[in-house]
Structures are given as structure tokens and as C-alpha cells.
C-alpha positions as CSV (number, residue, x, y, z in Angstrom):
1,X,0.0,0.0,0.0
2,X,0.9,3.1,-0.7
3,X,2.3,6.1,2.0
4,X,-0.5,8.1,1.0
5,X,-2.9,5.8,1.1
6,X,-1.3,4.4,4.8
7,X,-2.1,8.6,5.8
8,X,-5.5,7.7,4.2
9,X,-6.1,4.9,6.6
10,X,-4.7,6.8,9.9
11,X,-6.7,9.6,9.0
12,X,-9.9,8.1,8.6
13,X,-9.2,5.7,11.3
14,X,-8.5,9.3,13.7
15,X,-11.9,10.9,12.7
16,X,-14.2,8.5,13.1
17,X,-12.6,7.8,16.9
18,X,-13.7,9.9,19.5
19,X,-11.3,9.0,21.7
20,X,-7.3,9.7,21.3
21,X,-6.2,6.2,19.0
22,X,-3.0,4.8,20.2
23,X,-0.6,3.6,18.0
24,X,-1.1,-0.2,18.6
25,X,-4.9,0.3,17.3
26,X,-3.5,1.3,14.4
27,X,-0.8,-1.1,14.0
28,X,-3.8,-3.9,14.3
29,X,-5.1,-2.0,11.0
30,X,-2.2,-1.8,9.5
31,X,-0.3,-4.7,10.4
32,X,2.7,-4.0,7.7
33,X,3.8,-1.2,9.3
34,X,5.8,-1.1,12.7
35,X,5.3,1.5,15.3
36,X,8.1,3.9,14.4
37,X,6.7,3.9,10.8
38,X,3.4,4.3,12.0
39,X,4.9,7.2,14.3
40,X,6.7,8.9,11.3
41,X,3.7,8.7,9.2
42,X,1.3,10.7,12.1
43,X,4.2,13.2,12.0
44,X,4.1,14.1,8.8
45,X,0.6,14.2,9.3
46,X,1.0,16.9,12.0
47,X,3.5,19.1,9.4
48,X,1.3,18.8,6.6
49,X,-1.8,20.3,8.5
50,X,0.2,22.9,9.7
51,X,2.5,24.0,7.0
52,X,-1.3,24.0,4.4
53,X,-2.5,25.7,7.4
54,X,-5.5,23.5,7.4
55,X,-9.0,23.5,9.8
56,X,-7.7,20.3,11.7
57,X,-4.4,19.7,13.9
58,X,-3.3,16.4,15.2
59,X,-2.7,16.3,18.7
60,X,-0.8,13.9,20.9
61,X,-3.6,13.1,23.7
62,X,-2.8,10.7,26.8
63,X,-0.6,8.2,24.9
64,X,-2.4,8.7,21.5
65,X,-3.2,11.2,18.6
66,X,-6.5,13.1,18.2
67,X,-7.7,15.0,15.2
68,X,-9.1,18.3,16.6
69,X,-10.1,21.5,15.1
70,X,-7.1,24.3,14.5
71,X,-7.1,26.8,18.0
72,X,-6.9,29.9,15.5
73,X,-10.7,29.3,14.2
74,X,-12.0,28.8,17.4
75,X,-14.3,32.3,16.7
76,X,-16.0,30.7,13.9
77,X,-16.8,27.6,15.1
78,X,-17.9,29.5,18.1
79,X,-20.6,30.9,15.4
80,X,-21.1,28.1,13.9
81,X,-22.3,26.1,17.2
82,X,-24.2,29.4,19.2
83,X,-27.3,27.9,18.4
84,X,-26.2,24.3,19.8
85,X,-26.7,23.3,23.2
86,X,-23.5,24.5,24.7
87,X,-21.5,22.5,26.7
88,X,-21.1,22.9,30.9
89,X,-18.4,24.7,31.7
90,X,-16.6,23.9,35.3
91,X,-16.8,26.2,37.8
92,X,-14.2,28.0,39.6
93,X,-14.2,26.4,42.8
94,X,-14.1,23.2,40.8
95,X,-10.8,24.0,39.1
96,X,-9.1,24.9,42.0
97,X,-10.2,21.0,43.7
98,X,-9.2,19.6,40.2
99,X,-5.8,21.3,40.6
100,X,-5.3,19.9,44.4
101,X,-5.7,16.5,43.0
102,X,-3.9,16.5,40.1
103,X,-1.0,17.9,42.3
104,X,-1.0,16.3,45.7
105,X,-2.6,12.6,43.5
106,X,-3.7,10.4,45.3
107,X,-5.5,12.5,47.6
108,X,-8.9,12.1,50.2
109,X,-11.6,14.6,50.2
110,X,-10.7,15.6,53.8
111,X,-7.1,16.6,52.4
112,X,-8.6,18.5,49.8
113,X,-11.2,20.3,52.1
114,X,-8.6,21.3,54.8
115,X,-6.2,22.9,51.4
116,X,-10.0,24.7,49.7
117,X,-11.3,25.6,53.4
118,X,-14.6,24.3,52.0
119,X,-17.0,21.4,51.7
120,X,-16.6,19.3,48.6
121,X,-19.0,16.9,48.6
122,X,-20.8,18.7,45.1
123,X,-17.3,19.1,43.6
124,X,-16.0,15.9,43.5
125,X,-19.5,14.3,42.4
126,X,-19.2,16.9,39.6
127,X,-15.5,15.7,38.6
128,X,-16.3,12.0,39.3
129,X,-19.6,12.0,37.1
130,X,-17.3,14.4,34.3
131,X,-14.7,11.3,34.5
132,X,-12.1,13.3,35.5
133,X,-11.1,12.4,38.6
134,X,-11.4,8.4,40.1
135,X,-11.1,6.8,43.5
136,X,-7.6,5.2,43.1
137,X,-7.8,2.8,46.7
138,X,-7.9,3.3,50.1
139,X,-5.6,5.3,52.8
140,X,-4.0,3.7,55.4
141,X,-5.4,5.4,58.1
142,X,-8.6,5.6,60.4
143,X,-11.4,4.8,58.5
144,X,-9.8,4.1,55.4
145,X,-10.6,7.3,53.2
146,X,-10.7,6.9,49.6
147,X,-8.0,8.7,47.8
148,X,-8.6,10.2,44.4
149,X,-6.3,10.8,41.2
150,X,-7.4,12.1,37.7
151,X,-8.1,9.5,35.2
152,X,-7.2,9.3,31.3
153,X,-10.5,11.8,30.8
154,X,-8.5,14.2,32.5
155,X,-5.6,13.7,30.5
156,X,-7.7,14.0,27.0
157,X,-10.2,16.7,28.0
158,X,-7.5,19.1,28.9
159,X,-5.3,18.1,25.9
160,X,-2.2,16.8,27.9
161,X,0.4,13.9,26.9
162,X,0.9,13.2,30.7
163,X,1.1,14.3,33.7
164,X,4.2,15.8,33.3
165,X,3.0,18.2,31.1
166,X,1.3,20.2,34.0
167,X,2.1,23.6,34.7
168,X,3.4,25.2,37.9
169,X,0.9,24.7,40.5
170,X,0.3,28.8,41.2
171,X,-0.9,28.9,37.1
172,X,-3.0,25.5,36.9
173,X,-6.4,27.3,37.4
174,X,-5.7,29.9,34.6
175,X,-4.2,26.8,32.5
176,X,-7.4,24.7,33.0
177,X,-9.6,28.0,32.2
178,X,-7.4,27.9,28.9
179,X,-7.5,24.7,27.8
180,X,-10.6,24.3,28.7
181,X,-11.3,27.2,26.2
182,X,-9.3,25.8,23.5
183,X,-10.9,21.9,23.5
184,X,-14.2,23.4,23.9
185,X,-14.7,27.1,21.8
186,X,-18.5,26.6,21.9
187,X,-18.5,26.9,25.5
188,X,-16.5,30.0,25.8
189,X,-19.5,32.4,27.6
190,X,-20.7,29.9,29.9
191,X,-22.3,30.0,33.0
192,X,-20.5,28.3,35.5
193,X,-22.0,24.8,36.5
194,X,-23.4,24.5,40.1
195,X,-20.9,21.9,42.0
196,X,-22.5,22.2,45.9
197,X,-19.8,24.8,46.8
């Protein structure tokens, strides 16, 4: 088969997923090709969107690429979807909880209360039923309070490789707010969703 048509094949493979495709999935597609091919292919990919300064960017997402729109016409599509159903933004309060855990992982409620001064009950039920946080065991301690971490979701929703790819603790709210802004333009003038803060 032919490089193009391998491209082809990854492409259509990367838009109908809506999840980030690892590289295994599509070695199971295209079995003649090794991972490092497969890899050099998704990078041309990348270069070829970029350097045609095309509508769609491939992104490397928790251990796998993503086909998303370009950040620059986040305006337009911002048009475009006004009359959708917009999608709930997270509020404040939320961010900041999100950012204790993603930080201090794993982590009990009780630690994250006695850091946010508050009750978080509503917060973490918003995060847990958004998938981006997961109880990750127990602590060894009286009464054997879950601990929490942020899951894959996490990873994909805010557009990260890893974990390492975090930013200093003091800017994580203002980098959530961001990316947050950047995965999801249609939800740009949001109200903030009630999380029982």
C-alpha cells in the first residue's frame, strides 16, 4: 500500500474515533507497518496540516493522537455552534479542587477540604460523574478514606500527553480555564456549573 494511502487509513481511522487512538490500534489496522513507521507517518501528518495551514491539527492526547479543530478558528466555530446546546463549563471552585488532585494525587476529600477551606461533597461528584477524577484505593489510616487521582479523561479533556505536562501549581487554574477554552470554543460564555460549593 501506498504512504498516501497508509495517511488515508490513519486519518480516517483518527476521525471516526472519538477517543485519542493509540498507535497499537492502528498497528492492528495496518499490520505492515511497525510502530516507528506508523509514528513517522502521524508526524508528517502533523506538518502537513500545519505548514497547508488546514481546519484540523493532530494532537498527541494521553498516549495517542487526536484529530481536533485548529485553535486559530476557534471564533468561527464558536458561530457556527451558538445555536447548539452549549456544553457545561466547570466552575471555579471546581478547578481549583481539580488542581489539588492533580497535584497532591492520590488524595482524600478531607485533604482537599482542609487545602480549599470548604465542603466538597458537590465538587468531587461533579468531577467524578465528568470522568475526571477516580477513586484510586484506600488510605491507610482511620477509617480508610478513599483517595482520588485524575483518570485518562483528564488527560484528553484538557489536551495533555501526561502528567508531566502540567504547569506550575500557582498557574494551573488559569491553565485549565485555557484549555478548557481551547478543547471546547462553543463553550466559551458559559455559565459556571453548580458543584455544591
Amino acid at each position: 500500500m501506498a504512504e498516501d494511502n497508509n495517511k488515508s487509513v490513519i486519518e480516517a481511522l483518527l476521525f471516526i474515533s472519538e477517543k485519542p487512538v493509540l498507535i497499537d490500534q492502528i498497528k492492528k489496522v495496518l499490520n505492515h507497518l511497525n510502530a516507528e513507521q506508523i509514528r513517522g507517518l502521524l508526524g508528517e501528518m502533523r506538518t502537513e496540516y500545519e505548514s497547508q495551514n488546514r481546519g484540523i491539527r493532530l494532537y498527541e492526547v494521553a498516549g495517542g493522537f487526536q484529530l481536533i479543530t485548529a485553535p486559530f478558528l476557534a471564533t468561527f466555530i464558536k458561530k457556527f455552534l451558538s445555536r447548539e446546546p452549549r456544553a457545561e463549563r466547570l466552575s471555579r471552585s471546581a478547578l481549583e479542587s481539580l488542581a489539588i488532585i492533580a497535584y497532591k494525587q492520590p488524595v482524600t476529600k478531607l485533604e482537599i477540604e482542609s487545602l480549599r477551606k470548604v465542603n466538597v461533597d458537590g465538587i468531587m461528584k461533579t468531577l467524578t460523574d465528568k470522568n475526571l477524577i477516580k477513586a484510586s484505593g484506600r488510605k491507610k489510616a482511620p477509617g480508610r478514606p478513599k483517595l482520588f487521582c485524575t483518570t485518562r479523561q483528564f488527560l484528553e479533556y484538557f489536551g495533555l500527553k501526561s502528567l508531566e505536562e502540567l504547569p506550575k501549581i500557582e498557574n494551573f487554574p488559569e491553565f485549565l480555564v485555557k484549555k478548557e477554552d481551547e478543547m471546547n470554543p462553543a463553550a466559551n460564555t458559559e455559565k459556571e456549573v453548580p458543584d455544591g460549593s
